[in-house]
N, C-alpha and C positions, 0 to 999 in steps of 0.2 A: 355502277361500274366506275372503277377510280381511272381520272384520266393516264394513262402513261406517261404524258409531257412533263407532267410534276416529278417524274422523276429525276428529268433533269434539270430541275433548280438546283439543287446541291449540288451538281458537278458544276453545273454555268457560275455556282458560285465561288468557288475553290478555282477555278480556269482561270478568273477572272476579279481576282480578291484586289489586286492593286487599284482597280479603275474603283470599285465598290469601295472600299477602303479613303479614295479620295474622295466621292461623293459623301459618306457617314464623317469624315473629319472636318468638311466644308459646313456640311447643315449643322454639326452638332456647334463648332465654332463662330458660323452667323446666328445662328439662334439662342444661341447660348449667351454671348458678348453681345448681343442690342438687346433681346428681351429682358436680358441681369441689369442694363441701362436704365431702362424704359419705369420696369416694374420699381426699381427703386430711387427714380425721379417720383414718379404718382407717387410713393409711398410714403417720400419725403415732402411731398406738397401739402399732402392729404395731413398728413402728422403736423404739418408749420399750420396749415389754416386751422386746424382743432383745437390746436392752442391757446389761441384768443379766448375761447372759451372755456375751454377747459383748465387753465391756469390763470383765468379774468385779468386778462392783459391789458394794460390803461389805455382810456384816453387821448390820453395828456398828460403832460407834467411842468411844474413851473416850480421855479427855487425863488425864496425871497432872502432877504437880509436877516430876519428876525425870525420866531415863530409864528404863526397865525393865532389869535386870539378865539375862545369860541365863539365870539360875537361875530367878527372877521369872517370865521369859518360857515356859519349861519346864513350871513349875507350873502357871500359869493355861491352857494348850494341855493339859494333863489333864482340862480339862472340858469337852473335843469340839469345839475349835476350834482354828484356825490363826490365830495374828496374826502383823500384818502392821506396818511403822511406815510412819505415814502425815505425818510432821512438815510442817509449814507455818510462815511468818513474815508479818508483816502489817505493811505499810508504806501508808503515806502518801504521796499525789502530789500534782506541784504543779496539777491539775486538782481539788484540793480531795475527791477521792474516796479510796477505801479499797480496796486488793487482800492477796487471802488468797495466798500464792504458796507451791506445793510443787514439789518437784523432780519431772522427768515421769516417771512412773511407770509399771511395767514389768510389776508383779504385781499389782495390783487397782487399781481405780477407775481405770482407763488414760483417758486423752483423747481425745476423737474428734479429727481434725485437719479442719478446716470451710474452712481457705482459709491459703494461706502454706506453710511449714513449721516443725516445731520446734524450740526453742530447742539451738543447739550451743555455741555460743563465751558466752565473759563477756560479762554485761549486754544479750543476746539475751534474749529473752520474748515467750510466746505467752499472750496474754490472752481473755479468753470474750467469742466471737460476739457475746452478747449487749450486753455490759458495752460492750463495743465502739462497737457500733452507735446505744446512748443517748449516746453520751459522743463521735459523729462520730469514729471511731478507727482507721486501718485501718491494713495491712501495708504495713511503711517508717514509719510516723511513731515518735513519741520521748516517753516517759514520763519524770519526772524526780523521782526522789526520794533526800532525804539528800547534794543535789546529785552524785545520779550518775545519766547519762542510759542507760535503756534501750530497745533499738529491738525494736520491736514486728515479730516475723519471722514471724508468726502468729495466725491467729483458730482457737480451739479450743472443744470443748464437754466440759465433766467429767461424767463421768455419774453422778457423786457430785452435783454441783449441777444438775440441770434445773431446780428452782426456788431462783434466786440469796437467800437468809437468811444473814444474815450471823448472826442466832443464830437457836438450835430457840425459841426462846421470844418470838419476834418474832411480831405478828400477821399481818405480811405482808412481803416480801422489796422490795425496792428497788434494782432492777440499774442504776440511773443511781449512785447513791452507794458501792456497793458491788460489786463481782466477783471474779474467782477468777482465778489466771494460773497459767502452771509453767515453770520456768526449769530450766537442763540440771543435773545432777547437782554439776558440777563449782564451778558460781556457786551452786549452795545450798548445797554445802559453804564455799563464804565467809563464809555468815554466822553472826556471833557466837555463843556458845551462848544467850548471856541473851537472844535474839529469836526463838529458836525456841523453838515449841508442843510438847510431845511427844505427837502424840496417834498415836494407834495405830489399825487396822483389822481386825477381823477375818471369819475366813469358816466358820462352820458344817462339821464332819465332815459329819453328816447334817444338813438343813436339817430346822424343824420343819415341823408340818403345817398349822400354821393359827397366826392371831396369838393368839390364847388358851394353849397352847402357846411358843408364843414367848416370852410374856412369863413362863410361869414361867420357861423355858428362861437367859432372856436376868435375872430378877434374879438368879437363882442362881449367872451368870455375875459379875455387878455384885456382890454379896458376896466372890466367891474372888479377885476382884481387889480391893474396898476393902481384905482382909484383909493381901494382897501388896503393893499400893504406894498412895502418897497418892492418890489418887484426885480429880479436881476434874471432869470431866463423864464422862459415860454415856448416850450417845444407842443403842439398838437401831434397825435399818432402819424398825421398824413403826411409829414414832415421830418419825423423820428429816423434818423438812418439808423440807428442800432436795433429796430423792430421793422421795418421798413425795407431795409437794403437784404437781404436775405430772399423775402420773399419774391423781389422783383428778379433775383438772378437765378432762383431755382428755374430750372424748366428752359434756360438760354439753351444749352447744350443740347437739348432736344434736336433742334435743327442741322448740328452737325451729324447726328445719331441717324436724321432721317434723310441725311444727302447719304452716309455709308451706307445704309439701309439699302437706298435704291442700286447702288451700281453693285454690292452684296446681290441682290436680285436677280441684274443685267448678270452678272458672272453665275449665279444658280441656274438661269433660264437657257444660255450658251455651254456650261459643260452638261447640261441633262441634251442640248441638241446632239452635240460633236459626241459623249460616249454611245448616247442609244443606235447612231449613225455610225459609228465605229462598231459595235455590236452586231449591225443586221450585214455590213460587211464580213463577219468575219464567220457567220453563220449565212451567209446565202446561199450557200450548198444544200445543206442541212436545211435552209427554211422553204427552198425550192422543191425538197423531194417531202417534207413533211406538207406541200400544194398538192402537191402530184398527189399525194398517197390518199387526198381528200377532205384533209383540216381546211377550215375554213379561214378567211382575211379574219375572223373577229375569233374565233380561237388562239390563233395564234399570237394577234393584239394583247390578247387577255393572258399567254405565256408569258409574252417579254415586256410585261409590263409589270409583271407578279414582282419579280426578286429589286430593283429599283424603288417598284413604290416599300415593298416590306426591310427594304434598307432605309428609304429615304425616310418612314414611318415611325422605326424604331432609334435614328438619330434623331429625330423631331423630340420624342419622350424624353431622351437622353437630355437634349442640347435644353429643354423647359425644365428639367430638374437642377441642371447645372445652372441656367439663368437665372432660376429663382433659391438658389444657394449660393454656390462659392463665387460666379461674377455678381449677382447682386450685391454678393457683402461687401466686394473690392469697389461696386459704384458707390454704396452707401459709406463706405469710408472715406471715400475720397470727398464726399458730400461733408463729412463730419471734418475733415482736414479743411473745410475752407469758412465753416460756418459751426456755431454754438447751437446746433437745434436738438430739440428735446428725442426721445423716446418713438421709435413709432412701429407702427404694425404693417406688416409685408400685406398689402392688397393685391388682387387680382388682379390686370389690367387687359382687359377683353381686345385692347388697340394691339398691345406689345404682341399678344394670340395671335390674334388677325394678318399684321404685317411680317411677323416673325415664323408664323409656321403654317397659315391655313395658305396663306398665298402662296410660299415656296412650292407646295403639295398641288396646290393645282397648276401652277408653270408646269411643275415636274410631270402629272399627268396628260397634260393637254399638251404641252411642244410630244411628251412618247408620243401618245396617240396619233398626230398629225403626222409624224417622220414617220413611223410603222405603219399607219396606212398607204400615204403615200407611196412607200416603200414595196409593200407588202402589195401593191397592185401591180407590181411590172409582172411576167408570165411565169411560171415557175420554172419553164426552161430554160431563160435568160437568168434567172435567179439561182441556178445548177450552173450554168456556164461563169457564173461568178460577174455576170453585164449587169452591171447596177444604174449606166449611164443613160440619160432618156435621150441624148443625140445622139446622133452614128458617129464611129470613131473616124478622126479624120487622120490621113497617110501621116509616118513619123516623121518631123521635122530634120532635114536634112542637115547635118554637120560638118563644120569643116575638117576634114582628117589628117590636117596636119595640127590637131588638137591631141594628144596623146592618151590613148584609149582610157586610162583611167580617169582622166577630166574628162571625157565623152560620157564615160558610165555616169559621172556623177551628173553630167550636167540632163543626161536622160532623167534619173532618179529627179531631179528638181520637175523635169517639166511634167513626167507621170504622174508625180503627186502633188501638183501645183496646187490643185483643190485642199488638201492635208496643212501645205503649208502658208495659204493664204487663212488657213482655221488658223492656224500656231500663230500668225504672226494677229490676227484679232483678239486671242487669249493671251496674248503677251500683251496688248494694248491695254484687255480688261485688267490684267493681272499688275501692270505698269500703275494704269490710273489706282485701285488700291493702295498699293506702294504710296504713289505720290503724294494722292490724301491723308498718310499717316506720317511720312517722312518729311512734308515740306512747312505740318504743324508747328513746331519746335521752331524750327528758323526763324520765323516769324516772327512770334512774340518774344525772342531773345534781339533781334533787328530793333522791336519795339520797345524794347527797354531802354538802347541806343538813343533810340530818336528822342526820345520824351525829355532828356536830361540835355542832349546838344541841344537840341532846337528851343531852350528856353528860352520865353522874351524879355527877360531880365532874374539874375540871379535871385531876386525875392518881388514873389507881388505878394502887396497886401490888399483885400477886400477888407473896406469898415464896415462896422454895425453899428446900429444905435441902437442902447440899451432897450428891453424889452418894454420898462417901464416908462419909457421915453415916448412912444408913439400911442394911438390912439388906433381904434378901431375904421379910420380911413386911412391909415397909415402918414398919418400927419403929425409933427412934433405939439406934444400937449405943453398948454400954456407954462405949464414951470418948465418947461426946458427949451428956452429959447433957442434958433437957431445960431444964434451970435453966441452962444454960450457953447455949443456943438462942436461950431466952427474951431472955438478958441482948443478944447482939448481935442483934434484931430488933427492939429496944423505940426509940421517936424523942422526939424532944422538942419535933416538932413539934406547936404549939397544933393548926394547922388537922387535923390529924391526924386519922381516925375508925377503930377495928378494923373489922373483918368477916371473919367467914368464908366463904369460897367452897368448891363443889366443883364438877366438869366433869361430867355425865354426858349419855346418850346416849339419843335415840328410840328407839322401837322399831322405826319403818320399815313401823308399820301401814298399810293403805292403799294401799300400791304407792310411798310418798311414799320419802324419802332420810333415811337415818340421819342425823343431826349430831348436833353438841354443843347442849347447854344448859350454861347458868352459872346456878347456885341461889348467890345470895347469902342467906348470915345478916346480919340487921341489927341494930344496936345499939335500945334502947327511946330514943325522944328522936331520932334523928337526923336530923341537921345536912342530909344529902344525900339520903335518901328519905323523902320527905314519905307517911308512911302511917304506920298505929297498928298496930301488931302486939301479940297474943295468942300462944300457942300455938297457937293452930289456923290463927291468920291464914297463911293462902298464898296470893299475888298474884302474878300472870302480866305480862309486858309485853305494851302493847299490842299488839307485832307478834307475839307468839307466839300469841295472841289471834285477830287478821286471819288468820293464817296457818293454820293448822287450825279455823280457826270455832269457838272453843272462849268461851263465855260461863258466866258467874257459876253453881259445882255441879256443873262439869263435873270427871270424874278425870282426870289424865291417870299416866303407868304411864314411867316412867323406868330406864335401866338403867346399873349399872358396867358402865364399856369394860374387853374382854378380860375380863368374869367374866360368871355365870350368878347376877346378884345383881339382884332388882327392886325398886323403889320405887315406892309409889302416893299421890298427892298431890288434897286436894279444891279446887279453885280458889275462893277465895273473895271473887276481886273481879279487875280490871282494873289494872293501874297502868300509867298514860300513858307508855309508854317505847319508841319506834319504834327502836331502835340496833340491838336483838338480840333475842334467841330466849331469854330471863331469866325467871328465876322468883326471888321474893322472901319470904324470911319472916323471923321473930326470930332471932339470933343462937343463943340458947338452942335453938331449935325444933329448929334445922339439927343445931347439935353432938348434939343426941339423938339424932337420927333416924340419924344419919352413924356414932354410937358414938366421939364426941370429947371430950374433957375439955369440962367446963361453960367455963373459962375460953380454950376455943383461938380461936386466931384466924388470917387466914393473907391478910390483908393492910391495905391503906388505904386509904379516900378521902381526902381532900386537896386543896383551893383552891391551895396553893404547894407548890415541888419540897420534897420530902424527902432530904436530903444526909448524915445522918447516920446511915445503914446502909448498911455495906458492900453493893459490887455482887452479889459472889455471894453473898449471900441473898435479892436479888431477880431472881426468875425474870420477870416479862414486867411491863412499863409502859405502861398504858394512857392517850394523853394525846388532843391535837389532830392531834400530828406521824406518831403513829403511827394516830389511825383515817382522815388525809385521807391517808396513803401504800395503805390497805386500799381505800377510794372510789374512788381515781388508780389502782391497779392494776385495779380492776374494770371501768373506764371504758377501759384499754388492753387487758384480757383480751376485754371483750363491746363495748364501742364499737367495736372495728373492725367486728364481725363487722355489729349495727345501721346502722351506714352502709351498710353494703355491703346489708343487707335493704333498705333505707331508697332507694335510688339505682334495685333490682329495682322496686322495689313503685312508683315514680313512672311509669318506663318501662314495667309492666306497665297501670299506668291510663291512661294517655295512649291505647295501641293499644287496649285494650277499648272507651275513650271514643268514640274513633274510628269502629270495629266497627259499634256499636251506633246512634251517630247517622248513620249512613249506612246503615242497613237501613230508616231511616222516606222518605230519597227514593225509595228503590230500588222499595219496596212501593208509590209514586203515581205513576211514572215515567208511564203514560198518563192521569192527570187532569192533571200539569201539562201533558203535550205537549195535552190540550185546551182548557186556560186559554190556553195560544198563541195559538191558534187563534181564541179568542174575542178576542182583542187585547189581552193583558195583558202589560205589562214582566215584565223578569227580576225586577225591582225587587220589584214588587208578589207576583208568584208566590211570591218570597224569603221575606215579611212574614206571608204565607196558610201557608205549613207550614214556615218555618223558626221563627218566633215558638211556633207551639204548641209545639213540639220545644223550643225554649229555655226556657216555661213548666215543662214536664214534667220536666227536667235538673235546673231552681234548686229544683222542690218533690222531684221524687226525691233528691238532694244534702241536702235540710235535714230531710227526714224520716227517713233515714237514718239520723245521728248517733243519737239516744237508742237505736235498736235496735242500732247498732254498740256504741255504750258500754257495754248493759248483756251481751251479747255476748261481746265480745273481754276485758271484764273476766273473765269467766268462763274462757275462754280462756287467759289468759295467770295467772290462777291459777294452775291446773294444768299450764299448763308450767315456771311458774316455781318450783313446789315438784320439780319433778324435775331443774330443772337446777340449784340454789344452795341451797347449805346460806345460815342466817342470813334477811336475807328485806326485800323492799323493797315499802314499801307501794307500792300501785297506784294512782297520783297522774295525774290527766288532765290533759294542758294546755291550756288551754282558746282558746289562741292556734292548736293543732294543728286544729282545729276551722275558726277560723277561713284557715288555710293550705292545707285541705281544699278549703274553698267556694270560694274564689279559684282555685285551680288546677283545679280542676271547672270555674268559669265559661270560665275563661282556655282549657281546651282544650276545650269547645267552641266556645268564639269560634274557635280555629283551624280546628275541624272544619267549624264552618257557612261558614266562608267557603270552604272546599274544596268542598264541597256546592255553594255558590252560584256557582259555577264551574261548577259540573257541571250544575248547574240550564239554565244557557246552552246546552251540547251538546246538551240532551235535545232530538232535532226533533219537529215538527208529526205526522211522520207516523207515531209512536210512536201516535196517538189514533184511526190511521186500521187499526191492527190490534188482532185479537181482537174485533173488535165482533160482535155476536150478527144 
């Protein structure tokens, strides 16, 4: 026998399309926007680690002066490696940019082919996806350099370059100005020999086990070759930012993904409480006499639990089809907008399931079931009388009457439904924090672009290097390269000039937080560009290293050499105002002690004006304007997309909770207005009597909000933001986002109450004339 009850799903669902409507756009929009996230981060990880192997990505690589001889060649492959020549030439185009161009290659570092095909005949070329796509460039158009035109027969990806650096000692890569191309064997052999690079590849007999390993592995290499030929660079893979920087940043964003995940959650778990709860309100008559008549607490359970879960069920399908389509491809582009990565295949991701749709499904079953029980246990008498409340009603709170009867009405309506609107003013909080997480992104890293360029500690630093072929496998100057000889080409003449010592070292990754770099500058006594007095004991933090670990004046902090079992422990002994980086500052003297460096070393420059008077290679990286607003601009294209795209979720998830939520306070008076009818009141007036309180309630839950959100989400985004970025950007509020908040709060419930006030019209008279006692 078919149960009767089922008959009425289809009306409860047609009664009732707006509240269902908000639940299937909610799960299909979280499910959809984190799993399209999720699945095509994995996809793209899975795709960058396969690489290596599948496109036999090097080593290593080192460039010398000359060719390698095969005798040369011979020798150096005696200490467990295979090389490979990996030569390039570097030309100029009249698009004012710069390509590295190798011939396409067979035995390592191969080229994915991304669109087109590769280069066959003279003056054909296949240049990088990426380089491409900043520089509006496709398959068929025409590069031109040294007035000879080449036609672009293909977009490629190297899997030597996933992150396009034009050097390893660039702070950040620049694929608008710079890319990579490869031209067929026959047209690289055209070019002269004075333009070719000779640099070389190679690939490990046995790989090592770990980067500590590697690197003795790989200087012991970098000796038995300075020893063999002139040697001018020596990059190992573990070192490599153009193979290297890619894969460390995929997968950051994760952690923003899984702070919205969660309060996405907290906001699925509260409106599945407040509709089911608004539901058995609105049906307590009906579920009272369907007690009476004999249905059971768990039949009934099993009614109003039917059309929820068979909506929440078939948005789940929906929102896993869209997430692994149309949002996947907009996460995967945005991937492909910030990095050169090859080809990959859409994997399954059992996590993005899990957090994205099995868990919503059981909130969604488990808060029904508990409110419907609950519920569903008061008498079914009381549940006919429409008493849902488990205390006894206490006498109406007494009024001043010289309050004039329609601020009396309203302010009754505030206190009968104080329950309703202490839910509204919590779903505007949930619905608030949303918002804020998506709108106070952008601020941020545009703040941060700000700071990096003011707060520079001199218009140009330079870090030196000593040539590759210079040092020895203890990192010590080998006998033909004295350090008196060193000294002499490192010295300038420029006035504005200041030494310092620098070294790089590493967190420890206490905490749960991410390893990065630190820069410990030594400083000169007296100097020009850091205004602080140093002693020997003076050690001084940058501000944001400061913000960043909560670390104030006595605090130790515990530093390590990369790739060694070497620690250093430091007492902080003050602040210094410096938002750029993650810096630690002491004496010149202090550092070379501590470091075991000559009293007199030094290893680079501050400087007001450019430095022209030392050769290029002995300056390893330039810190200027041009290079920290190319590191801000990349960040702003690596995380800005992803921000917008949170930013666009999070407007459209507020709107529908707005919505929700101010349409649960007519719902709940649906027969005092149909009695205000009755008594002869306008739409008008009825409008002004509970749409007005509800507007009060919105503008103070909306302003009350803010300082609990602020202090909040600051916390919040602390902690997310130390697990996704090394370096570190203060947490800067925009105080105009605040004001962009209240406006679009007011603005959609202005839309809301006039749909209301619509709805207000259809309610009839004779809504007043049921349920009465």
């Amino acid at each position: 026998m078919k149960n009767p009850l089922n008959k009425r799903l289809l009306r409860e669902l047609k009664g009732d399309i707006g509240k269902y409507i908000v639940i299937f756009i909610l799960m299909v929009l979280s499910i959809g926007f984190v799993s399209g996230f999720l699945v095509a981060g994995e996809s793209m990880i899975k795709a960058y680690n396969e690489s290596f192997e599948k496109y036999a990505v090097e080593d290593g690589n080192f460039r010398t002066e000359d060719p390698l001889t095969a005798s040369q060649k011979a020798r150096i492959e005696k200490k467990g490696v295979t090389i490979y020549e990996n030569f390039y030439v570097e030309k100029e185009f009249d698009n004012n940019t710069k390509l590295r161009i190798y011939p396409n290659r067979e035995e390592i570092d191969r080229a994915c082919l991304m669109k087109g095909s590769f280069p066959e005949a003279d003056l054909e070329i296949a240049i990088d996806r990426m380089y491409a796509d900043n520089n509006s460039l496709g398959v068929g158009d025409t590069l031109v350099s040294g007035g000879k035109t080449y036609n672009i027969v293909g977009l490629v990806a190297l899997s030597d370059y996933t992150a396009l650096f034009y050097s390893n000692n660039d702070m950040m890569f620049d694929s608008s100005a710079f890319g990579v191309a490869v031209v067929s064997g026959k047209q690289f052999a055209q070019y002269p020999d004075s333009e070719v690079q000779y640099n070389y590849a190679w690939l490990y007999d046995k790989k090592p086990t770990g980067e500590e390993e590697e690197k003795e592995v790989s200087d012991e290499l970098m000796e038995a070759i300075s020893n063999k030929a002139d040697l001018e660079s020596f990059t190992p893979q573990y070192l490599n930012q153009s193979i290297k920087f890619a894969g460390d940043d995929l997968g950051k964003d994760k952690a923003m993904m899984t702070v919205l995940l969660y309060i996405i959650i907290i906001i699925v778990a509260f409106v599945f409480g407040v509709t089911i709860n608004n539901t058995i309100h609105k049906e307590a008559t009906v579920i009272g006499t369907l007690r009476a008549s004999g249905y059971t607490i768990n039949e009934l359970i099993r009614h109003y639990m039917a059309m929820p879960l068979l909506v929440t069920v078939i948005a789940a399908i929906i929102g896993n089809i869209l997430g692994y389509t149309c949002f996947k491809e907009e996460c995967v582009a945005m991937y492909y907008g910030s990095y050169s990565l090859p080809t990959y295949v859409t994997v399954w991701s059992a996590e993005a399931f899990l957090k994205t749709t099995i868990i919503p499904l059981i909130i969604m079953m488990v808060i029904t079931y508990v409110v419907l029980r609950r519920k569903l246990s008061i008498s079914p008498l009381k549940l006919i009388r429409r008493d849902l409340s488990a205390k006894k009603q206490k006498a109406a709170v007494p009024l001043n009457k010289n309050i004039s009867f329609f601020n009396r009405f309203r302010i009754r309506i505030l206190i009968q439904n104080k329950s309703s609107y202490i839910i509204l003013f919590l779903g505007l909080l949930f619905a608030n924090m949303l918002l804020f997480f998506g709108m106070m992104l952008p601020p941020i890293l545009v703040h941060y672009q700000g700071i990096v360029t003011d707060t520079m500690l001199a218009k140009h630093i330079y870090l030196l290097q000593i040539p590759a072929g210079a040092i020895d496998s203890d990192n010590e100057l080998s006998a033909a390269f004295s350090y008196v000889v060193l000294k002499s080409k490192i010295n300038t003449n420029n006035r504005d000039a200041e030494k310092f010592s620098a070294s790089s070292l590493k967190t420890t990754g206490d905490g749960g937080t991410r390893v990065e770099d630190v820069t410990i500058y030594g400083v000169k006594e007296n100097s020009r560009y850091i205004n602080a007095d140093f002693d020997e004991k003076t050690v001084l933090i940058s501000s944001a290293y400061a913000d960043k670990y909560d670390l104030k004046k006595g605090a130790v902090i515990t530093l390590k050499e990369p790739y060694e079992d070497k620690y250093y422990g430091f007492k902080v002994t003050g602040i210094y105002d410096y938002d750029g980086g993650i810096t630690v500052f002491m004496s010149q003297k202090h550092l070379n002690s501590v470091l075991g460096y000559d009293e007199e070393f030094f290893s680079g420059y501050f400087s007001d004006t450019e430095i022209t008077d030392i050769d290029k290679k002995y300056i390893g990286t330039t810190v200027g304007e041009e290079s920290l607003t190319r590191v801000s601009r990349q960040l702003m294209i690596s995380m800005g997309n992803l921000m917008y795209m949170v930013d666009g979720f999070s407007v459209i998830m507020f709107i529908v909770l707005m919505y929700l939520l101010s349409k649960l306070i007519i719902e709940r008076n649906v027969q005092s207005i149909s009695m205000t009818k009755i008594l002869g009141y306008s739409r008008k007036e009825i409008a002004a009597l509970y749409i007005i309180p509800t507007a009060l309630v919105v503008i103070f839950s909306l302003l009350i909000s803010y300082p609990i959100l602020s202090y909040v989400m600051v916390e919040i985004f602390r902690v997310m933001l130390k697990q996704m970025m090394s370096g570190w950007m203060i947490i800067w509020l925009d105080p105009s986002v605040y004001v962009k908040m209240f406006l679009m709060g007011v603005l959609t419930y202005v839309v809301v109450a006039v749909i209301e006030y619509r709805k207000i019209g259809r309610i009839p008279m004779s809504e007043a004339l049921k349920n009465v006692e």
